[in-house]
C-alpha positions in Angstrom: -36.8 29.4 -19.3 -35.0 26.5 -20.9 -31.7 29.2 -20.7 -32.3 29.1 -17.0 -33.2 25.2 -16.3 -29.6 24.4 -18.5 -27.6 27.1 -16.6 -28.9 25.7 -13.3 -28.8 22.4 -14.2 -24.7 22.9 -15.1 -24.0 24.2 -12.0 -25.7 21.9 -10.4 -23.1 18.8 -12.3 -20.2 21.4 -11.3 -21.1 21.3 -7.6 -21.5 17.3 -7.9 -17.8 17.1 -9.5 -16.2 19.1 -7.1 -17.7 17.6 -4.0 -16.5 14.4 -5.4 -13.3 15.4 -6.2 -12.8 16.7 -2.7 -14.2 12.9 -1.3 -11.8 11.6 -3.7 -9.1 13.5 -2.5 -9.9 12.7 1.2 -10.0 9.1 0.5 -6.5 8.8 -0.8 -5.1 10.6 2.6 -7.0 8.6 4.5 -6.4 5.0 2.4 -2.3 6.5 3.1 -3.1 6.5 6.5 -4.7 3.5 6.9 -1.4 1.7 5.0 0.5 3.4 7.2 -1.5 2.4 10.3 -1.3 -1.0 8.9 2.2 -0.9 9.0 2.6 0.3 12.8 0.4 -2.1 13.8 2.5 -5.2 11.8 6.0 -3.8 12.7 4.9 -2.9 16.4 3.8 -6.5 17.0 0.4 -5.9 17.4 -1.1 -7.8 14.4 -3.0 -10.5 17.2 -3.3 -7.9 19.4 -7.3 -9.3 19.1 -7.9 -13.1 18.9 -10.5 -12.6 16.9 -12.3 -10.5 13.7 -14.4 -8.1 13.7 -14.7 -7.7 17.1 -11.5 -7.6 19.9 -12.2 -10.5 22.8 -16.0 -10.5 22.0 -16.3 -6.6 21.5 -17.3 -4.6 18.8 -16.9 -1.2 20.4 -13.4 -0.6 22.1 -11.2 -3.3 23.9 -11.1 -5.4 27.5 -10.4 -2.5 30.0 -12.3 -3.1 33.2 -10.7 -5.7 36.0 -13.8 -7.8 35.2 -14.0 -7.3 31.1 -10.2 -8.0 30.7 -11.2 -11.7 33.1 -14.2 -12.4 30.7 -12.0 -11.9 28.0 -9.2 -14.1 29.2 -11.6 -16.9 29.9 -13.0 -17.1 26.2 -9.3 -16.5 24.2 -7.2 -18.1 26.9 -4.9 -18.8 24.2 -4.5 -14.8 23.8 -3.6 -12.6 26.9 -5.0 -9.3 26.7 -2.7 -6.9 25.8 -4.5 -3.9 26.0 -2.0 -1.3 24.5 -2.0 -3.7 21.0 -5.4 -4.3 21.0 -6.5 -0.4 20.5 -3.7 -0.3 17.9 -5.4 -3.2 16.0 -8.5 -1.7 16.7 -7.7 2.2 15.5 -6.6 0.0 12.3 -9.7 -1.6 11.9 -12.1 1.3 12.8 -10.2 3.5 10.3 -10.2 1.2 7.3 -14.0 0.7 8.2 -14.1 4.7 7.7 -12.0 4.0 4.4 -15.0 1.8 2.9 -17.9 4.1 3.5 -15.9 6.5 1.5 -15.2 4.3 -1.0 -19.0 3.3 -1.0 -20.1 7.2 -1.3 -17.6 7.7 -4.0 -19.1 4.9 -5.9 -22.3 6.1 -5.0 -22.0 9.4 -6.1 -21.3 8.2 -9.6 -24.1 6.7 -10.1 -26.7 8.8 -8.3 -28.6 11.5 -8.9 -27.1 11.4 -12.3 -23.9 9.4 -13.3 -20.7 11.7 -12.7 -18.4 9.4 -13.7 -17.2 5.6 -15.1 -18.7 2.8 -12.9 -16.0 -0.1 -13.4 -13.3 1.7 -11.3 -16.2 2.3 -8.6 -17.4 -1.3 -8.5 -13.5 -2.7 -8.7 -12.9 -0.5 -5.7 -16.2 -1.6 -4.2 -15.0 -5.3 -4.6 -11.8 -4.5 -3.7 -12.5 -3.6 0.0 -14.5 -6.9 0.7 -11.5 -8.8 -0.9 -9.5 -6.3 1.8 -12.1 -6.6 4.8 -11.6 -11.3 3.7 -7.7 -10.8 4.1 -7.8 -9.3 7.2 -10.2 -11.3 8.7 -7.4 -14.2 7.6 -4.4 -11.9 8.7 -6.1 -12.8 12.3 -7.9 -16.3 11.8 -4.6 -17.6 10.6 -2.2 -16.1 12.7 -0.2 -13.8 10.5 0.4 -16.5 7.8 3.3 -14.3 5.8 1.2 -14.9 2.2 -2.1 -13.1 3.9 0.0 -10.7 5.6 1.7 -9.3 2.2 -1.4 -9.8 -0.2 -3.5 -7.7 2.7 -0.4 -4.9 2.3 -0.8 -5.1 -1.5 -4.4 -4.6 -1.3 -4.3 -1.5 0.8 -1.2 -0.5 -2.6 -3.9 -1.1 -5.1 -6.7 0.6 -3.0 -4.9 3.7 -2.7 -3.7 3.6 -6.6 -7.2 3.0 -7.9 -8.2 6.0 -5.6 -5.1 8.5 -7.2 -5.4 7.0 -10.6 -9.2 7.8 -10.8 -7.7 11.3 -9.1 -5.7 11.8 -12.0 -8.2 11.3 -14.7 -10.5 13.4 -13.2 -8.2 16.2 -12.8 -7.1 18.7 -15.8 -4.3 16.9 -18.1 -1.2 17.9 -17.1 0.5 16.6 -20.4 -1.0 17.3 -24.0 1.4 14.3 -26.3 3.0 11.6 -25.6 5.2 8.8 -27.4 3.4 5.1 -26.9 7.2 4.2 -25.5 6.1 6.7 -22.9 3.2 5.2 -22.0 4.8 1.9 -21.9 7.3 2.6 -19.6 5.0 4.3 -17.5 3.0 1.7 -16.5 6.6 -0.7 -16.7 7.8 1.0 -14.1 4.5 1.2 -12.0 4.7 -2.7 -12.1 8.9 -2.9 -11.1 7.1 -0.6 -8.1 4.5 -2.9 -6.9 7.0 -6.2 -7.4 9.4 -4.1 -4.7 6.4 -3.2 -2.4 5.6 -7.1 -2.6 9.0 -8.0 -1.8 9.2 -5.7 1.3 5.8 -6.8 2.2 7.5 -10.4 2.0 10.7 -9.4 3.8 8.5 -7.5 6.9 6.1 -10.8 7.3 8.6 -12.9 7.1 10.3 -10.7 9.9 13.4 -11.0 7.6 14.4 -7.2 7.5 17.4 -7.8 10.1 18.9 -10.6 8.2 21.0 -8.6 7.3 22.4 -5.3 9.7 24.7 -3.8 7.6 25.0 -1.8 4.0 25.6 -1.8 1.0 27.3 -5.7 2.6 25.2 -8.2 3.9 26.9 -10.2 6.6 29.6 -8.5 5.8 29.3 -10.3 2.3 28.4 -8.4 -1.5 25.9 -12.2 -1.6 26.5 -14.5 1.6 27.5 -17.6 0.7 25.1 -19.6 2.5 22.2 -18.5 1.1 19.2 -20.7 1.3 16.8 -20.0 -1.3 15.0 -23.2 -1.1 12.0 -22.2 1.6 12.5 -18.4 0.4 9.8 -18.0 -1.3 7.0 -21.1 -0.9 4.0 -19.3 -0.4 1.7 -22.0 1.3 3.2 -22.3 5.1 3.4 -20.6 8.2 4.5 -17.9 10.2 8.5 -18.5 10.9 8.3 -22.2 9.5 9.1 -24.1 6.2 6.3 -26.1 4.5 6.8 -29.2 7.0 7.3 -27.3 9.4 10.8 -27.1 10.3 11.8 -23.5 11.8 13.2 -21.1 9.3 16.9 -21.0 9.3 19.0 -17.4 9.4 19.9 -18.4 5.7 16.6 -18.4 4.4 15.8 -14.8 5.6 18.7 -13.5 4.0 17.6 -15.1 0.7 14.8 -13.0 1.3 15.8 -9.9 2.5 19.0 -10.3 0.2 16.5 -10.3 -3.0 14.4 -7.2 -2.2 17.5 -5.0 -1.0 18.8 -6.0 -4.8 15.4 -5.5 -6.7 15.8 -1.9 -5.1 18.3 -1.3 -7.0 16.8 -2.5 -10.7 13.7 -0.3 -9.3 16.2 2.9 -8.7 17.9 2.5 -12.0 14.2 2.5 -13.8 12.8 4.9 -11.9 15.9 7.9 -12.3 15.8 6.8 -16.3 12.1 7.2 -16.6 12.5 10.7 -14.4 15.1 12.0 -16.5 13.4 11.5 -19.7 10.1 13.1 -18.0 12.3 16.1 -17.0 13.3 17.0 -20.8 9.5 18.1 -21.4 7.9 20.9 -20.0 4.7 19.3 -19.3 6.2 15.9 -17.7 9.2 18.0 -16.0 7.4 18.4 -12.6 6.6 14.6 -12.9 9.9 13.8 -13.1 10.9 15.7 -10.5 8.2 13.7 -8.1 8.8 10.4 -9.1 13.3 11.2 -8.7 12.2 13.1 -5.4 10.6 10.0 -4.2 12.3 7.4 -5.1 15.6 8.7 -3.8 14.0 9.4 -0.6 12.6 5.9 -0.6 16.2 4.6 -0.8 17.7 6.5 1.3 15.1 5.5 4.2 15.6 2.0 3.1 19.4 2.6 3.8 18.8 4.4 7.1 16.6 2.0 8.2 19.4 -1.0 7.9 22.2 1.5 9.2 20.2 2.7 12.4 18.6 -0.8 13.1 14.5 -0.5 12.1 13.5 2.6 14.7 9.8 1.6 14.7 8.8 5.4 13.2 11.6 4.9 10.3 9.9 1.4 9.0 6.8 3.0 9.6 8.0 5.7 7.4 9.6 3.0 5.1 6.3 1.9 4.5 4.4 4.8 3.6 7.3 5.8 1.3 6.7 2.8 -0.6 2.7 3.3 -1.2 3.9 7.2 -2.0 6.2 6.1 -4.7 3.9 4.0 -6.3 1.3 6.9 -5.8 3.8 9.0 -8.0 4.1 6.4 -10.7 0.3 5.7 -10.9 -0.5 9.2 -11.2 2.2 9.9 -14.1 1.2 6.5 -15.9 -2.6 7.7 -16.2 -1.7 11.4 -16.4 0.5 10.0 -19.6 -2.2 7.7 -20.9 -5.1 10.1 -21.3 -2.4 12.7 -23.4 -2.5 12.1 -27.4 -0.1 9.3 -28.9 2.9 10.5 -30.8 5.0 8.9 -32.9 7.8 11.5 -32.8 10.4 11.5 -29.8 11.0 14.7 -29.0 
């Protein structure tokens, strides 16, 4: 009898574990998605496509489309023409990372009940992590696109989607048996060059700063312009497309930003094919390597493409997701490295 109960009772915790591993897996392609709907909405201009948060014009279900609806609307945001195109864009956004936090809710929910299936602390920083998420882009809105809100609410959706693969990866089997504490270190080193690059872009795209400079590897025809302002480049507290006193930004201080994250990319390339090279020498990290060189050189050369053939709207789009991908890559091999034994030796 007590055979029986056990035998039940472990298939039981083995059908628990694989149904959250499946809503684990779901919720990073759709927290992916949601980063790169984000993006298409930013870089399609249709951040304020609604006026307001949570709701478009007044509505929490669909947009203005009616003659008499689209009136209504006008007369209570008449600061905000209704654009109806941008405002289902926003919208689809919204609706989808509203999707994104029920599954995060579940997953944290299924840890905990009927009997805990796994560490709470990543659940309930995931948990807060979406009201923080839901706050900034309620602000995104509320204060028109201010560039600060705009690229802590991309880095948000970045961290989302890591916690989501890095919990992925230590639930999965262990890929790599030993490790050097060098290994580890430069894991997680190069995770955090990663997420500085993902800020920068996120600065350079809310600053609208990505065509400061049209050509490559020059800028402005120039290895550094010489008129570089960095002197409004990077104060935080101001807004959209104006200094701190709010003069207009000049062409000078966008290319002090853009400038800084094209050359970043490079210190990021240089870590990221060093680290991938060493992964490649072990069996058990080679296939590792191979992902993180794979997609960091593809990152690049969008990057590149993007300057060269003038930001098409699906390339940037594409730019974007690249970016949460790499960092995907280096999450996964930093936890996938931290849960292997610590050796001192180097080979």
């Amino acid at each position: 009898m007590g055979s029986s109960y056990h035998y039940k009772r472990t298939l039981e915790n083995e059908k628990l574990l694989a149904n959250r591993k499946n809503l684990l897996a779901f919720g990073i392609v759709l927290a992916l998605c949601v980063i790169s709907l984000g993006a298409y909405v930013r870089l399609s201009d249709a951040g304020l496509g609604c006026p307001d948060w949570p709701g478009c014009y007044g509505k929490l279900i669909g947009v203005p489309g009616s003659h008499a609806e689209v009136n209504e609307a006008q007369a209570a945001f008449p600061h905000a023409p209704v654009e109806t195109a941008k405002a289902w864009k926003e919208m689809i956004h919204r609706y989808l990372a509203g999707f994104l936090g029920l599954v995060i809710a579940a997953l944290a929910a299924s840890a905990i009940w009927p009997r805990r299936q796994a560490e709470v602390a990543p659940q309930i920083f995931l948990v807060g992590l979406v009201v923080v998420q839901a706050a900034l882009g309620m602000l995104t809105v509320t204060w028109l696109l201010k560039p600060v809100i705009v690229t802590m609410h991309l880095l948000g959706g970045i961290v989302i989607l890591a916690t989501l693969i890095g919990m992925r990866a230590n639930a999965s089997q262990a890929r790599v048996s030993i490790a050097t504490s060098a290994m580890k270190k430069a894991a997680w080193f190069v995770s955090a060059l990663i997420l500085i690059q993902i800020a920068l872009g996120g600065w350079t795209s809310a600053n609208y700063a990505a065509m400061a400079c049209t050509d490559y590897p020059l800028c402005q025809g120039q290895w550094m312009p010489a008129d570089i302002d960095w002197s409004h480049a990077f104060v935080f507290n101001r807004e959209l497309g104006q200094t701190s006193d709010g003069q207009m930004l000049s062409l000078q201080t966008l290319t002090a930003i853009h400038w800084t994250h094209r050359c970043f990319a490079l210190l990021v390339l240089a870590a990221c094919v060093t680290f991938a090279i060493r992964l490649k020498q072990h069996d058990d990290t080679r296939t590792l390597g191979r992902l993180l060189l794979i997609a960091v050189v593809g990152q690049v050369l969008l990057g590149i493409s993007n300057v060269w053939l003038q930001w098409p709207l699906g390339l940037a789009v594409l730019h974007n997701t690249g970016a949460a991908a790499l960092f995907g890559v280096a999450v996964f091999t930093a936890v996938q490295l931290q849960r292997a034994k610590t050796s001192k030796a180097t080979a």
